[in-house]
C-alpha positions in Angstrom: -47.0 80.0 224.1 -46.6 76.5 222.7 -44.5 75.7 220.0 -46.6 76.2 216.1 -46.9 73.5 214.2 -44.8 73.9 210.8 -46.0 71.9 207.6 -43.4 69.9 206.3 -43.4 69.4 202.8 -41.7 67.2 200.7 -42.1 64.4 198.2 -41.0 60.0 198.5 -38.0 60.7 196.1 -36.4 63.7 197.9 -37.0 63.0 201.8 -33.6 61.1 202.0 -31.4 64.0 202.5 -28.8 65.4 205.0 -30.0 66.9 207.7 -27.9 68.7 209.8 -28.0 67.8 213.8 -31.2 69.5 215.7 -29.4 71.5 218.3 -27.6 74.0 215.5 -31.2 75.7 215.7 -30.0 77.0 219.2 -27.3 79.3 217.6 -28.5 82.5 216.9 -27.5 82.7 213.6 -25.9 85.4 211.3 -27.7 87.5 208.9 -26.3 88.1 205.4 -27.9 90.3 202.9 -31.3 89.4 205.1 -31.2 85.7 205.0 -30.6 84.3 208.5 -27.9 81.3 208.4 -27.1 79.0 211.4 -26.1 76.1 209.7 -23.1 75.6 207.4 -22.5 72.4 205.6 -18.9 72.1 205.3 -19.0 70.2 201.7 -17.9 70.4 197.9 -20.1 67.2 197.4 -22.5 68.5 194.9 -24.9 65.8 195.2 -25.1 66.3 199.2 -24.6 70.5 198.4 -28.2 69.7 196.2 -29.4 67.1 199.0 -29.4 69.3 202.5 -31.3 71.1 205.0 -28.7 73.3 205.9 -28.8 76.9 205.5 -25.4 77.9 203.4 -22.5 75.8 202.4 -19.1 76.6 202.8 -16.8 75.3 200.1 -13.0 75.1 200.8 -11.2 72.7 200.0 -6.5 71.9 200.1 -6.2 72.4 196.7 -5.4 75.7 194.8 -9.1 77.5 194.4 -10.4 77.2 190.4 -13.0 78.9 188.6 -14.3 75.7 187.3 -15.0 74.2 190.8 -16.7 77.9 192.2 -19.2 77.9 189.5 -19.7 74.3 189.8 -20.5 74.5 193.1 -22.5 77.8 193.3 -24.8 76.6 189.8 -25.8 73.1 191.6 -26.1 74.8 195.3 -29.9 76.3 195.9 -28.6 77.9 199.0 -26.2 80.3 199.7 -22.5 79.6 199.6 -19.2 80.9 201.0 -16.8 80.1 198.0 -12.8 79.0 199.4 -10.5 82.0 197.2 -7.3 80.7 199.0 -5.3 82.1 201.5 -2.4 79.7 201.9 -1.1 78.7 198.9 -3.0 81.1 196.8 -2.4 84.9 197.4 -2.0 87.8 196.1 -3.8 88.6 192.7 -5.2 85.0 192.2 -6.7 85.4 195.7 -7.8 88.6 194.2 -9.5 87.5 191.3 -10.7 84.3 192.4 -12.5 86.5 195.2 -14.1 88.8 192.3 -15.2 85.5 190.3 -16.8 84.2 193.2 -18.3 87.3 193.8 -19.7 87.8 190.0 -20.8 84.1 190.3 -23.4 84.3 193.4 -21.5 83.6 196.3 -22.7 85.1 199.3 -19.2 85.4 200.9 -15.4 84.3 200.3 -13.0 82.5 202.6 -9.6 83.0 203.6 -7.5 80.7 204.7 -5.5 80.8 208.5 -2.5 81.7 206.6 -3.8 85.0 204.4 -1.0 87.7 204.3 -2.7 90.7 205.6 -2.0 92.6 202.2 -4.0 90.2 200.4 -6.8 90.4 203.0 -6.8 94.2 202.3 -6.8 94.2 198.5 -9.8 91.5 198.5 -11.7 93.4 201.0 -11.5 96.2 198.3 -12.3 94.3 195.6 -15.6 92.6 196.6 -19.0 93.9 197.5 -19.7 90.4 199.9 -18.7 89.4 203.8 -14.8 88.1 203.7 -14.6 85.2 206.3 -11.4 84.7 207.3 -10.1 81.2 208.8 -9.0 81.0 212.5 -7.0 77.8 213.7 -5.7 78.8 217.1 -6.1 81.1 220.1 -2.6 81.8 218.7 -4.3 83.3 215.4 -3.4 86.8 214.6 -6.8 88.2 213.6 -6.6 92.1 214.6 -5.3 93.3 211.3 -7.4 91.4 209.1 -10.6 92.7 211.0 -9.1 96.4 210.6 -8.6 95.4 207.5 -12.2 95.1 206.6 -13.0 91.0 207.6 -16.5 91.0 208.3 -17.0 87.1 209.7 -14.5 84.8 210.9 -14.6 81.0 211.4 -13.1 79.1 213.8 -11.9 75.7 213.1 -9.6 74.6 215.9 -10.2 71.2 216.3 -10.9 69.6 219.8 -10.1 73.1 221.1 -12.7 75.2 219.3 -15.1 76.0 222.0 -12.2 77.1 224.2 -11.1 79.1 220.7 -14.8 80.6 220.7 -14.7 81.7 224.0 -11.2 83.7 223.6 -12.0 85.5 220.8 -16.1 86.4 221.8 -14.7 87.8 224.9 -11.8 90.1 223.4 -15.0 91.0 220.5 -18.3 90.9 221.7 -20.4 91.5 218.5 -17.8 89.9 216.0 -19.9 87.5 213.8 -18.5 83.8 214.5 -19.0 80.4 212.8 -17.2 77.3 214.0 -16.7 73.7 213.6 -19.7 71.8 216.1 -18.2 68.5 216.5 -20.0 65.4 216.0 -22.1 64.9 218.9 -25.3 67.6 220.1 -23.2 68.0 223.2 -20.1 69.6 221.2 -22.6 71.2 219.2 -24.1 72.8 222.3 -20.7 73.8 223.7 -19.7 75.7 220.8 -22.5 77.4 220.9 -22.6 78.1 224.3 -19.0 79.7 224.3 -20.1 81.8 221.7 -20.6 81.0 218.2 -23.1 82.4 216.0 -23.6 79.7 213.4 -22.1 76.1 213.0 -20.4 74.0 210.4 -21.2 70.8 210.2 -19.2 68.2 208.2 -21.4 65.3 206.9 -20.9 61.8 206.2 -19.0 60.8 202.9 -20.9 59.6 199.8 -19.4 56.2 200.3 -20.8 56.4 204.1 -24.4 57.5 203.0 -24.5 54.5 200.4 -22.7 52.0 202.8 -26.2 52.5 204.7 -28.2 52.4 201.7 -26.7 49.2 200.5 -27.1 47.7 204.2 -30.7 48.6 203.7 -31.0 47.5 200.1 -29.5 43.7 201.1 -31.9 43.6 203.9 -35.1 43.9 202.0 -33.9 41.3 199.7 -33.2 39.2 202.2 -36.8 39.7 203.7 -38.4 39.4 200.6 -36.1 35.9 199.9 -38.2 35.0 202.9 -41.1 35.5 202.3 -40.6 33.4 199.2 -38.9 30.4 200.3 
């Protein structure tokens, strides 16, 4: 059967967005609270968060995890996002009630960091009613406590290694939900997939990159335009 044509609708001011690289669509994708997400834009940009194709956002970021930023984030997002609750520097009850905040707030999961004591993994897994994600950096990660612990996704992010990363961990847990870091080209993309991830984060260009382009383009129509009149 050939492919259906899909309507594409959208308006002169908003078709300038960020769109996330075509060959994420060949994950399979993981299914929270029935929305299917295969790509995860790895931002706390709000104006990119508000100007994306992508289907979730995942918001960490190496600073001690605030209220103020969550809700920011969540209330300016109209797709789903995994709110960063700590992990490293944060534990303990912070982690705790950051988790619950993000929770109340609308997030459709939380993130630990690599570094999460496995007590604090346990007492968030108690608290909140949403998937806890935690972070893995290495084959070396220690990751069988946290799942016994209640971890429902975890997300690999292990540089140039991550497809080899994948790969470990899919073959030691065969239906484990996995998201991980795609690289910048389709190929890398592809090979993370292909090792065994279920969804991909994607890290976008900067604000200063998007408008570098802008401004190239913006220079160059005044230049055609000077042109045209002299």
């Amino acid at each position: 059967m050939s492919d259906q044509f899909i309507p594409n609708i959208t308006t002169e001011l908003r078709k300038d967005i960020v769109k996330v690289p075509e060959a994420i669509q060949e994950a399979s994708g993981i299914i929270v609270f029935g929305k299917k997400i295969r790509s995860i834009i790895y931002t706390t940009d709000i104006a990119i968060i508000r100007n994306t194709n992508a289907n979730a956002v995942i918001a960490v970021y190496p600073f001690t995890p605030h209220p103020a930023i969550t809700k920011s984030i969540i209330e300016a997002a109209d797709i789903p996002v995994f709110s960063g609750v700590g992990g490293g520097l944060t534990q303990g009850i912070r982690a705790n009630y950051m988790s619950l905040f993000a929770e109340a707030q609308g997030s459709i999961g939380v993130v630990l960091n690599g570094p999460t004591p496995v007590d604090t993994v346990e007492e968030v897994c108690k608290i909140v009613d949403i998937p806890v994600v935690c972070t893995v950096t290495s084959a070396y990660s220690l990751i069988e406590e946290k799942l016994e612990s209640g971890v429902k996704i975890i997300n690999i992010s292990a540089g140039r290694d991550t497809p080899e990363v994948v790969a470990y961990f899919r073959k030691l847990y065969p239906e484990l939900p996995i998201m991980a870091t795609g690289g910048p080209t389709d190929e890398s993309i592809r090979a993370t997939i292909q090792a065994g991830a279920n969804a991909i984060t994607y890290t976008p260009p900067s604000n200063g990159e998007l408008f570098s382009k802008k401004m190239d383009l913006y220079r160059q129509q005044e230049l055609e335009k000077y042109k045209r009149l002299y």
